[in-house]
py3Dmol code that shows the C-alpha trace and the ligand (Angstrom):
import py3Dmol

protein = """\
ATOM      1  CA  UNK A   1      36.118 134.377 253.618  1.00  0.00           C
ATOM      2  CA  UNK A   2      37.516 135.536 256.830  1.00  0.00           C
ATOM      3  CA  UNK A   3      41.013 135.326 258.442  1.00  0.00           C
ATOM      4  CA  UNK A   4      41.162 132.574 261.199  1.00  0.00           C
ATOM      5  CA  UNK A   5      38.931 132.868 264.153  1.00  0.00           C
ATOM      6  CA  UNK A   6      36.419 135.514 262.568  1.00  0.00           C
ATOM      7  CA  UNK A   7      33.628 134.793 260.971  1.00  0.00           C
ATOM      8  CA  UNK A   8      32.541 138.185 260.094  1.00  0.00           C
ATOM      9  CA  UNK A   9      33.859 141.646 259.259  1.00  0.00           C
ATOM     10  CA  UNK A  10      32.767 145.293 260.330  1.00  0.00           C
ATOM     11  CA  UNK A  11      34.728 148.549 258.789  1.00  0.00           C
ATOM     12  CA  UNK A  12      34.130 151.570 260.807  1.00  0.00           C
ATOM     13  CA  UNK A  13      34.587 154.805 257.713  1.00  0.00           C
ATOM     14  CA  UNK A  14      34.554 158.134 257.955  1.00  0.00           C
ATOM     15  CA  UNK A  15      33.898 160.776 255.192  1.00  0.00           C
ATOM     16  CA  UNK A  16      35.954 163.443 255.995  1.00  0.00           C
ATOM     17  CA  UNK A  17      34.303 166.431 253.747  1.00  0.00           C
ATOM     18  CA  UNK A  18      34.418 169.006 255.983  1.00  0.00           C
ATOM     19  CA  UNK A  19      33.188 172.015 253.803  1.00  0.00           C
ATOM     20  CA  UNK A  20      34.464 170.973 250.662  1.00  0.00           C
ATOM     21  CA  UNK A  21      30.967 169.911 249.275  1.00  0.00           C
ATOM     22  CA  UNK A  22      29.480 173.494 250.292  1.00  0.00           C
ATOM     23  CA  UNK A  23      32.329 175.526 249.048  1.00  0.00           C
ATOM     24  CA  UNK A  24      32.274 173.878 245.683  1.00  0.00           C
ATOM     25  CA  UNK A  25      28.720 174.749 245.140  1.00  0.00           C
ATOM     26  CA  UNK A  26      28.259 177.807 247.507  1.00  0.00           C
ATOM     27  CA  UNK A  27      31.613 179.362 248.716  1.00  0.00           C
ATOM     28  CA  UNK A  28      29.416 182.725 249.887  1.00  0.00           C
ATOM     29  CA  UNK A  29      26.939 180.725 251.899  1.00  0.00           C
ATOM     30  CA  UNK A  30      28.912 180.868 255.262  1.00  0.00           C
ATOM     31  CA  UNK A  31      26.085 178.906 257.199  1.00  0.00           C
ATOM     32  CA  UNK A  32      26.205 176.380 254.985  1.00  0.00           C
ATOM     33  CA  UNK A  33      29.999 176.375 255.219  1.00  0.00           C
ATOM     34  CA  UNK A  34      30.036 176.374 259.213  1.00  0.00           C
ATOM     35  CA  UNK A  35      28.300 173.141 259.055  1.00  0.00           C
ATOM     36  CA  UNK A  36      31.002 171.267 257.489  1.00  0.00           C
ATOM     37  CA  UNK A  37      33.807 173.237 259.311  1.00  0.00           C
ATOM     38  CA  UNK A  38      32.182 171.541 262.361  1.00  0.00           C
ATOM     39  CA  UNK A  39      33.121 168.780 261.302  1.00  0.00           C
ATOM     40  CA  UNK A  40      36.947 169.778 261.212  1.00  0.00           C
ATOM     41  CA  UNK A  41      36.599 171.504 264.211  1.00  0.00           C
ATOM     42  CA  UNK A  42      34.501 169.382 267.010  1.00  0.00           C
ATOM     43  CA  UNK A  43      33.565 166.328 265.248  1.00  0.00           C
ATOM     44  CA  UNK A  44      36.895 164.879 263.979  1.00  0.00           C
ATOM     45  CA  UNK A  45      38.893 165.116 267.461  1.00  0.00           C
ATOM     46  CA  UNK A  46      35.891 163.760 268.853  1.00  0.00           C
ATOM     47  CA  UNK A  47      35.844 160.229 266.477  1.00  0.00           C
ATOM     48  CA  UNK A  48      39.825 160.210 267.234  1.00  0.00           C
ATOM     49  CA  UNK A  49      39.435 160.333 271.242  1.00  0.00           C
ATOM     50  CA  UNK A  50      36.429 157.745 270.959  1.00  0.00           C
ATOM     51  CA  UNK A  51      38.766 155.390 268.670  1.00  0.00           C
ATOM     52  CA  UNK A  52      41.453 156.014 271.217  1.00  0.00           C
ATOM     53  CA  UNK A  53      39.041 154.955 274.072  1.00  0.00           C
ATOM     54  CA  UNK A  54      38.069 151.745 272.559  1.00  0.00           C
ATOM     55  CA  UNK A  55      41.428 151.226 271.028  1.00  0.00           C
ATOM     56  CA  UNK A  56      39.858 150.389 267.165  1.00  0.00           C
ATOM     57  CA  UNK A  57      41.669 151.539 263.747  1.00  0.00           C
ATOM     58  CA  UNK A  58      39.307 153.044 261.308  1.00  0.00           C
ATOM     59  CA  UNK A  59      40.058 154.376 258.078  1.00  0.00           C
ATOM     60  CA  UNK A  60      39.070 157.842 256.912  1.00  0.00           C
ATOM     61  CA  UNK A  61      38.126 159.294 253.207  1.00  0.00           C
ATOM     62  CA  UNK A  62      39.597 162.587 252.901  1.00  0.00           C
ATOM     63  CA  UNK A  63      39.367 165.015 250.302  1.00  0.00           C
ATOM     64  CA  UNK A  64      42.283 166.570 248.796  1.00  0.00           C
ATOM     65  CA  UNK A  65      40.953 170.458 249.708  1.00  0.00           C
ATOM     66  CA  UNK A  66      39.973 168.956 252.848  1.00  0.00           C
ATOM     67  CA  UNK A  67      43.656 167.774 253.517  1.00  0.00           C
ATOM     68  CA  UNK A  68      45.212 170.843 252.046  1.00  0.00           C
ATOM     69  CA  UNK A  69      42.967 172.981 253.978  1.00  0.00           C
ATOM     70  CA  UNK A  70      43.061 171.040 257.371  1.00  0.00           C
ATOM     71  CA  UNK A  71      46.739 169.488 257.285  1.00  0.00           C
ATOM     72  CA  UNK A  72      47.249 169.154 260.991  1.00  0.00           C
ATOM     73  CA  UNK A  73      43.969 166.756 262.059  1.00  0.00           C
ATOM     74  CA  UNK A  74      44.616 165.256 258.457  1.00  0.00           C
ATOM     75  CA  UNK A  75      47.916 164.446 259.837  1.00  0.00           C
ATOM     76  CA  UNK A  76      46.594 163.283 263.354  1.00  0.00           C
ATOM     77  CA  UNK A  77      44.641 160.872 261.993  1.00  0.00           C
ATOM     78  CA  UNK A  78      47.646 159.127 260.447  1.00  0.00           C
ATOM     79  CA  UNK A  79      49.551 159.577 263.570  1.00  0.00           C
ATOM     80  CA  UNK A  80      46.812 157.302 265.751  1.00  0.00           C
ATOM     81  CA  UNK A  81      47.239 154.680 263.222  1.00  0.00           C
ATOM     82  CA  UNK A  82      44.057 155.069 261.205  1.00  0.00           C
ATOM     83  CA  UNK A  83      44.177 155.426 257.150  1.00  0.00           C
ATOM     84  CA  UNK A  84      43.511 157.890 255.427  1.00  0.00           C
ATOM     85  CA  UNK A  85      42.209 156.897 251.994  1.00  0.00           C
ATOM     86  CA  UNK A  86      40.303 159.428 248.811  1.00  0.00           C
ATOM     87  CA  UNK A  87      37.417 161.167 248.556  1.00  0.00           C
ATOM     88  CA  UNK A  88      37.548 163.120 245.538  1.00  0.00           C
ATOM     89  CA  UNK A  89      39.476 166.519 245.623  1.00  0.00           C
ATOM     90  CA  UNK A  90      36.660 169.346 245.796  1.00  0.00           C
ATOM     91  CA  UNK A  91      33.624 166.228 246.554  1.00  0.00           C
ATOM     92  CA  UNK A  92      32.823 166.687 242.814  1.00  0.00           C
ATOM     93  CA  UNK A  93      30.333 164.662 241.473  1.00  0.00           C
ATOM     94  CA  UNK A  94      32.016 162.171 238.881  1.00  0.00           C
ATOM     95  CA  UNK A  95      28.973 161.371 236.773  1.00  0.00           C
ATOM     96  CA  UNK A  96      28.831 164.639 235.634  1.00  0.00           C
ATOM     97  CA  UNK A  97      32.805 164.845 234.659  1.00  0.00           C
ATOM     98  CA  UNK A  98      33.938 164.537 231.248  1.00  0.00           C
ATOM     99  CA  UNK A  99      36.881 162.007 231.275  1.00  0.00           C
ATOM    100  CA  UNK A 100      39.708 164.633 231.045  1.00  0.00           C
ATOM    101  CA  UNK A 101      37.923 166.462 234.065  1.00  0.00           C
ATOM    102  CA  UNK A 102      38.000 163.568 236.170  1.00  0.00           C
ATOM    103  CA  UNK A 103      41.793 162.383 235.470  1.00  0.00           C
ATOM    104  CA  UNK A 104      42.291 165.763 236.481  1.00  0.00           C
ATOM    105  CA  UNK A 105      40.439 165.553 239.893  1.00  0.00           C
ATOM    106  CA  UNK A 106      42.389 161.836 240.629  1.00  0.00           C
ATOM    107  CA  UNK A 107      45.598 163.645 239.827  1.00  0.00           C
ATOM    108  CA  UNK A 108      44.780 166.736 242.166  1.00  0.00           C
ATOM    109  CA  UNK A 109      43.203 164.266 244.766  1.00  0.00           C
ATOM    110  CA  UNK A 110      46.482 162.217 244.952  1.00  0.00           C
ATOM    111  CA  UNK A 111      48.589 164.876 244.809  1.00  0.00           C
ATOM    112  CA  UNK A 112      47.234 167.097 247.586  1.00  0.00           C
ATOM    113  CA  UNK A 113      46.991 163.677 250.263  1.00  0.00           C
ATOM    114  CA  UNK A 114      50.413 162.658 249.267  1.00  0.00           C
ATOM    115  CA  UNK A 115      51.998 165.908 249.735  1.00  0.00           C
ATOM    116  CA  UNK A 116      50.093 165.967 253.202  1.00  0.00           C
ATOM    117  CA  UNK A 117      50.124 162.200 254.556  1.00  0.00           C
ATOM    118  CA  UNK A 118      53.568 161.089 252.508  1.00  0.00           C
ATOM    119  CA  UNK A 119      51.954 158.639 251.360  1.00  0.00           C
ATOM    120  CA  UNK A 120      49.806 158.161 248.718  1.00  0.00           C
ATOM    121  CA  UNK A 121      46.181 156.724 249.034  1.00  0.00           C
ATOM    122  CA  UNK A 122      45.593 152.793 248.499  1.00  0.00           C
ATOM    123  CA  UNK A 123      41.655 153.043 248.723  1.00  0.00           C
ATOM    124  CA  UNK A 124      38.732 155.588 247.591  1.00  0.00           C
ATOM    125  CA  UNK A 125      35.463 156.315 247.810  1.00  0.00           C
ATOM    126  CA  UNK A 126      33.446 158.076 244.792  1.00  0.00           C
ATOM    127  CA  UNK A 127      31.711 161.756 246.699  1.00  0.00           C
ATOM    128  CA  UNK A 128      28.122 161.021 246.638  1.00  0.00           C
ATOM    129  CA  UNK A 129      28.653 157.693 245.714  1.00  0.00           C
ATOM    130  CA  UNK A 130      28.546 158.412 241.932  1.00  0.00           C
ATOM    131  CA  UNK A 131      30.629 157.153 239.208  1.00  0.00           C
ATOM    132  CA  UNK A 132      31.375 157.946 235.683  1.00  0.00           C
ATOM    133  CA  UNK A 133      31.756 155.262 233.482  1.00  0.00           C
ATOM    134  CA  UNK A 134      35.622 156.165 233.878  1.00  0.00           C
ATOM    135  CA  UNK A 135      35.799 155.605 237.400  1.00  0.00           C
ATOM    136  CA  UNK A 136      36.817 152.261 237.829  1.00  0.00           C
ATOM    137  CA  UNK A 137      39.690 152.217 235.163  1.00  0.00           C
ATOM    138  CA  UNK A 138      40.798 155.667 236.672  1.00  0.00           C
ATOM    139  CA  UNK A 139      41.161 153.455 240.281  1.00  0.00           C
ATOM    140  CA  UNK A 140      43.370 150.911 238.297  1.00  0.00           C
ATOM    141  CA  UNK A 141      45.347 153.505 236.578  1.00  0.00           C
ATOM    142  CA  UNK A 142      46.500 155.091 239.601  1.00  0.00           C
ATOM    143  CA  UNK A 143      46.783 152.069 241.572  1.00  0.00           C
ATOM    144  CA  UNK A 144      44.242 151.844 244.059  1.00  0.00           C
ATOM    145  CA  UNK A 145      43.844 148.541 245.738  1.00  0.00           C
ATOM    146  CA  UNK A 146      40.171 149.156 246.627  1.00  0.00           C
ATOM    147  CA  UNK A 147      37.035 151.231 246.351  1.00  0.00           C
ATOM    148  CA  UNK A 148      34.347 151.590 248.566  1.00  0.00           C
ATOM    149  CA  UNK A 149      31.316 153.031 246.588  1.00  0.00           C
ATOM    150  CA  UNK A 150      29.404 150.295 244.873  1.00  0.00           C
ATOM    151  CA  UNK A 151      25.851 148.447 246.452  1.00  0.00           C
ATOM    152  CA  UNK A 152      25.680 145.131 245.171  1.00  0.00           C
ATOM    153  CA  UNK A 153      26.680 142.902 247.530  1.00  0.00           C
ATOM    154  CA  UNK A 154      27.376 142.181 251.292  1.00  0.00           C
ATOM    155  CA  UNK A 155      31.005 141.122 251.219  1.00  0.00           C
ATOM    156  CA  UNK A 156      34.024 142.015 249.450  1.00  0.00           C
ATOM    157  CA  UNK A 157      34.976 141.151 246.235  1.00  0.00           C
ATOM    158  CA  UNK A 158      38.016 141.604 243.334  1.00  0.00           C
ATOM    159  CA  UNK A 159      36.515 143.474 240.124  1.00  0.00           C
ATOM    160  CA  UNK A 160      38.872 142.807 237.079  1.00  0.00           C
ATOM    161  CA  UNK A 161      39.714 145.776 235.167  1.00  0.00           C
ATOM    162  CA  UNK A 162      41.311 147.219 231.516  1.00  0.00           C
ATOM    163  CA  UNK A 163      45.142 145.870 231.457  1.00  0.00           C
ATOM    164  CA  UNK A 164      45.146 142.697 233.955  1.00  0.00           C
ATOM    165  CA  UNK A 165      44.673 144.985 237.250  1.00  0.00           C
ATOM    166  CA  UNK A 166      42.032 144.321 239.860  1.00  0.00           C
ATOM    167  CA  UNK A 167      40.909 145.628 242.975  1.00  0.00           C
ATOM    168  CA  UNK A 168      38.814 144.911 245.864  1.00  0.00           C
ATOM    169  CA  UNK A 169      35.094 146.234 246.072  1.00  0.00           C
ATOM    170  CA  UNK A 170      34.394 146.898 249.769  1.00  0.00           C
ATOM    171  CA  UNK A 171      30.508 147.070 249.320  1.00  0.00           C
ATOM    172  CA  UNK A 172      28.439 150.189 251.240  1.00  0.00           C
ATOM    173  CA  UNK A 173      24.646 151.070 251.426  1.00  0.00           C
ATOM    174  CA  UNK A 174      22.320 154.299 252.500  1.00  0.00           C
ATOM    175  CA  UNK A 175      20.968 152.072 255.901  1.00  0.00           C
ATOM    176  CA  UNK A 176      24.528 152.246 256.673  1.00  0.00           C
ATOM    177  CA  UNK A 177      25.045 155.906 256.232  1.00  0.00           C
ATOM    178  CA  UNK A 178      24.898 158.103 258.952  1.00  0.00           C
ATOM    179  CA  UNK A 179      23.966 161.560 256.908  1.00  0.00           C
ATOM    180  CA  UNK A 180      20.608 159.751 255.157  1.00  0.00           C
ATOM    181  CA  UNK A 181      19.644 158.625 258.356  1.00  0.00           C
ATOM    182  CA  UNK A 182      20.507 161.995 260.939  1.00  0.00           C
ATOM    183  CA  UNK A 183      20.222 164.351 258.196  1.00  0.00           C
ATOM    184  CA  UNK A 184      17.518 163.247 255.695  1.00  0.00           C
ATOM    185  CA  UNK A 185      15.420 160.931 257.534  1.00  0.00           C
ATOM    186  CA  UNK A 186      16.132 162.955 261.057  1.00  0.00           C
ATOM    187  CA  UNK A 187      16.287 159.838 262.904  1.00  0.00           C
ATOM    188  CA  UNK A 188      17.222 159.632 267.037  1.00  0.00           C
ATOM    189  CA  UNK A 189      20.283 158.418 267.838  1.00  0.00           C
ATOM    190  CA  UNK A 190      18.462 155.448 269.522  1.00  0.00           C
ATOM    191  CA  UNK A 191      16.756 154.501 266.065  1.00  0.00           C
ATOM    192  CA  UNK A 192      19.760 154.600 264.455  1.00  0.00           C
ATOM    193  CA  UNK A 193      21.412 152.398 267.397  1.00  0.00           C
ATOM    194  CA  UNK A 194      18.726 149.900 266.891  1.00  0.00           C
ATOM    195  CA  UNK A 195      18.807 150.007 263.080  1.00  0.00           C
ATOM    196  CA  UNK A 196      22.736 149.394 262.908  1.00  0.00           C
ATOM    197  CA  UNK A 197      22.761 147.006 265.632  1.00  0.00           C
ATOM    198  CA  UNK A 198      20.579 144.917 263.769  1.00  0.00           C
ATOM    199  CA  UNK A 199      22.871 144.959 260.422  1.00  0.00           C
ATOM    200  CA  UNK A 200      25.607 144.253 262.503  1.00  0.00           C
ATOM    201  CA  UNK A 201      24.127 140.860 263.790  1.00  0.00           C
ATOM    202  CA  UNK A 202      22.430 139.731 261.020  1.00  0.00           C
ATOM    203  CA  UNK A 203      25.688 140.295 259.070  1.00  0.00           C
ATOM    204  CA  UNK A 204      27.558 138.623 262.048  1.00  0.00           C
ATOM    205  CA  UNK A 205      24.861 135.611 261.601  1.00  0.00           C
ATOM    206  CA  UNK A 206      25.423 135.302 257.833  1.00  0.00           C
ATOM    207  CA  UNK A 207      29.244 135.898 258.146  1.00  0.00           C
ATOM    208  CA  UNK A 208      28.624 139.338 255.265  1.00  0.00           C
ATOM    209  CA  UNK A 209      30.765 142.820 255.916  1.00  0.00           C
ATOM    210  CA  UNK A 210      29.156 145.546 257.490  1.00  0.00           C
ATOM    211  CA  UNK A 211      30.389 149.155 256.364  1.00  0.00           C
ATOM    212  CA  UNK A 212      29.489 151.545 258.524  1.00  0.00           C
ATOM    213  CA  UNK A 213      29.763 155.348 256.366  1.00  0.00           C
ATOM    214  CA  UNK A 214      30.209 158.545 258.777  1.00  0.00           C
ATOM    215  CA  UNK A 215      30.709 161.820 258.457  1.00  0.00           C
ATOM    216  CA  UNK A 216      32.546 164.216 261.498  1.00  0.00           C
ATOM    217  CA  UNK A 217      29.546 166.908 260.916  1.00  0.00           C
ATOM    218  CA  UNK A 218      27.564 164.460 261.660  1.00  0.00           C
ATOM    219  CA  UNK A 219      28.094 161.689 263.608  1.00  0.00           C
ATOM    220  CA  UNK A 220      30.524 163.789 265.728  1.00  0.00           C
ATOM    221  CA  UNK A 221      28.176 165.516 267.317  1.00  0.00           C
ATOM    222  CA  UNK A 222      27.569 165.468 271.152  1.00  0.00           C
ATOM    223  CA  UNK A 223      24.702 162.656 270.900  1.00  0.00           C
ATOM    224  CA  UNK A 224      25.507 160.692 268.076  1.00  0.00           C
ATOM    225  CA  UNK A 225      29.090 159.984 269.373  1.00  0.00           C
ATOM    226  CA  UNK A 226      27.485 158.431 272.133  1.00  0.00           C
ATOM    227  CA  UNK A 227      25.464 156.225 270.094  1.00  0.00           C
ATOM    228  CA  UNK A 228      28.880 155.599 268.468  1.00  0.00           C
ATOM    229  CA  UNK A 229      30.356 154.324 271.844  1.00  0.00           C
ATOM    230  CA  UNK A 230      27.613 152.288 272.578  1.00  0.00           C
ATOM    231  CA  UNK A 231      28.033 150.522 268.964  1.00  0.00           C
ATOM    232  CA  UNK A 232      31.552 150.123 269.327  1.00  0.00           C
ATOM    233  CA  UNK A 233      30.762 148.396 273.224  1.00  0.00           C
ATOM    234  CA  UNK A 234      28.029 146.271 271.651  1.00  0.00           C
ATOM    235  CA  UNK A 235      30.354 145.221 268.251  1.00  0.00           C
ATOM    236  CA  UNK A 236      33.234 143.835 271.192  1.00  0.00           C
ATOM    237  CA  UNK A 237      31.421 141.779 272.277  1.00  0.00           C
ATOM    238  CA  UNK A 238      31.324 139.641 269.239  1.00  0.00           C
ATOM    239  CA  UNK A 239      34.868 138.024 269.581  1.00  0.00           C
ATOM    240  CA  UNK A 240      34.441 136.888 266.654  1.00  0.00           C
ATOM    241  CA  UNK A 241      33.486 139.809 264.722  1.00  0.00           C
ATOM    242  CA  UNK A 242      37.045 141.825 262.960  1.00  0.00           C
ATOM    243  CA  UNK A 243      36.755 145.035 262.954  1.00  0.00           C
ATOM    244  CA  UNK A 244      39.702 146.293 260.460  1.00  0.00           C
ATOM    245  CA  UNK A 245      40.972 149.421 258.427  1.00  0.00           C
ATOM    246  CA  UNK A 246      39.700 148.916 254.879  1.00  0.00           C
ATOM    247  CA  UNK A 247      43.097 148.652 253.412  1.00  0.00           C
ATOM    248  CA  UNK A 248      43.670 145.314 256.127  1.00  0.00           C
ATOM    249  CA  UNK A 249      40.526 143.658 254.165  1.00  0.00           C
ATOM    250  CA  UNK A 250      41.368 144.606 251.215  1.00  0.00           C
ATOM    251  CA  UNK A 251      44.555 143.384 251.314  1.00  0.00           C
ATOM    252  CA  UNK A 252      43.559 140.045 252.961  1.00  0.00           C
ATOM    253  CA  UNK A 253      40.845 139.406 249.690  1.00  0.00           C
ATOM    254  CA  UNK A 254      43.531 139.995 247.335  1.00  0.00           C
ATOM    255  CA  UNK A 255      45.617 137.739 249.079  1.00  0.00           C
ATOM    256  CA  UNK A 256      43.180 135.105 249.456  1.00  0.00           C
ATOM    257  CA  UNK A 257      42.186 135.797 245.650  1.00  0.00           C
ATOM    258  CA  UNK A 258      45.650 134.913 244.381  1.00  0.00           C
ATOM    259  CA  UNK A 259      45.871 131.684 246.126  1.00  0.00           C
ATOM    260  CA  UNK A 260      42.179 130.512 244.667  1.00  0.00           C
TER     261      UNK A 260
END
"""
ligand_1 = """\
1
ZN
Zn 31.534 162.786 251.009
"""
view = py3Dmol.view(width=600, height=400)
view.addModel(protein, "pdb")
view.setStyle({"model": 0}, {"cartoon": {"style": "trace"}})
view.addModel(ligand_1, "xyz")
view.setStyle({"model": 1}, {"stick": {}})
view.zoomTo()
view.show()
C-alpha cells in the first residue's frame, strides 16, 4: 500500500477560501468578508512559516477568485514547494449546478490558477464537499489525477471513469476537518489535539491515510497553529508514518495500480 519503509500515510490540506464563499453569497456583508480575508492575511503566512519550521510539504486547495484576488501568497505557496491544487472558482456549490454551469466553473477554475501558478492543477477538492452527478467525469475531462472530496474509505483508491481515464480518490471526513470542529462544534484546541491524535494512531496502527482538511481562517489563528505544531511534533515521531503532498500519493497509487 505504502512506499518502502512506511506503513502509513498522513496528508496535511489546506482550503484556501479566503472570502470567496462570503462574497459569492454576501459581497455587502463586510464582517462576514473580514473573516475570510483573515485568512489571506494572518493565517496563510502563518501555516507557511510553521511548514517551514518543521520542514513538511503540504498541498493547498485554492480557489480560482482566491488566486486571482491574492496572487502573491498564491504564488508563495508554490515557491516553498507546497501544491497548490482546485477548489472550485467562486466555492460554488456543485450540486446545485446545471452541467453547462459547472464546465463553466472547471474552465474558470483552471484558467485563473494556471494563469497565476503556470501550471495547471493535478488535484481538486469539490467546495463544501458536494458533487453533481457531473463531477467526476468533469475531473477526467480536464485531467485531474486526483480528488479529494469523497467519505468512503480510509485509504486511497483509483475510480474508473467515462473514456478509459481514472484517478485517485484521496478519501476525507468532518472529524478531520478543522472548521466543523473550531467553528461548528467550538471545540478547544486541546480537544481537537486529542481527537486528531487519536486518528492519526489508529490510522498509523491499521496502516489507513489520514487527511487532515484546514482552512487559514481557521486553523491559522494564534491558538490553533499551536495545536498545529504540536501535531506536526507528535506525527515525527512516527518514522514510519509519510507525510506527503497529495499529488506524491496520488501519483504513487497510480503507479502501483498499473503494475497490479
Ligand atoms: Zn472550501
Amino acid at each position: 500500500m505504502w512506499p518502502k519503509g512506511k506503513v502509513a500515510a498522513l496528508i496535511l490540506t489546506f482550503d484556501f477560501d479566503a472570502e470567496s464563499a462570503e462574497y459569492r453569497k454576501c459581497p455587502d456583508k463586510p464582517v462576514k468578508l473580514s473573516k475570510g480575508i483573515y485568512g489571506a492575511k494572518k493565517g496563510l503566512p502563518r501555516i507557511l512559516d510553521l511548514l517551514d519550521k518543521h520542514q513538511l510539504k503540504a498541498t493547498f486547495f485554492v480557489c480560482g477568485w482566491v488566486a486571482e484576488k491574492y496572487p502573491e501568497i498564491t504564488k508563495e505557496i508554490m515557491k516553498r514547494g507546497h501544491e497548490v491544487a482546485a477548489h472550485g472558482y467562486l466555492h460554488e456549490n456543485l450540486s446545485e449546478l446545471s452541467y453547462q454551469e459547472e464546465e463553466k466553473v472547471f474552465h474558470k477554475m483552471i484558467t485563473a490558477i494556471e494563469s497565476i501558478c503556470k501550471t495547471k492543477p493535478k488535484g481538486f477538492r469539490a467546495p463544501y464537499w458536494e458533487f453533481s452527478k457531473n463531477t467526476l467525469n468533469f475531473l477526467g475531462k480536464y485531467e485531474f489525477l486526483y480528488d479529494s472530496s469523497l467519505m468512503d474509505d480510509d485509504v486511497p483508491y483509483v475510480i474508473e471513469l467515462e473514456g478509459n481515464k481514472k484517478i485517485v480518490e484521496l478519501p476525507v471526513e468532518w472529524v478531520l476537518d478543522d472548521w466543523q470542529l473550531f467553528e461548528v462544534h467550538r471545540k478547544t484546541p486541546a480537544q481537537v489535539y486529542e481527537t486528531w491524535i487519536s486518528e492519526i494512531d489508529a490510522a498509523y496502527e491499521e496502516g489507513t491515510l489520514t487527511v487532515l482538511t484546514m482552512h487559514p481562517q481557521c486553523i491559522g489563528r494564534p491558538s490553533r497553529i499551536r495545536l498545529l505544531d504540536d501535531l506536526i511534533v507528535y506525527a515525527k515521531r512516527y518514522k514510519k508514518l509519510w507525510i506527503a503532498k497529495a499529488i506524491d500519493v496520488a501519483k504513487w497509487v497510480l503507479s502501483n495500480n498499473s503494475k497490479a
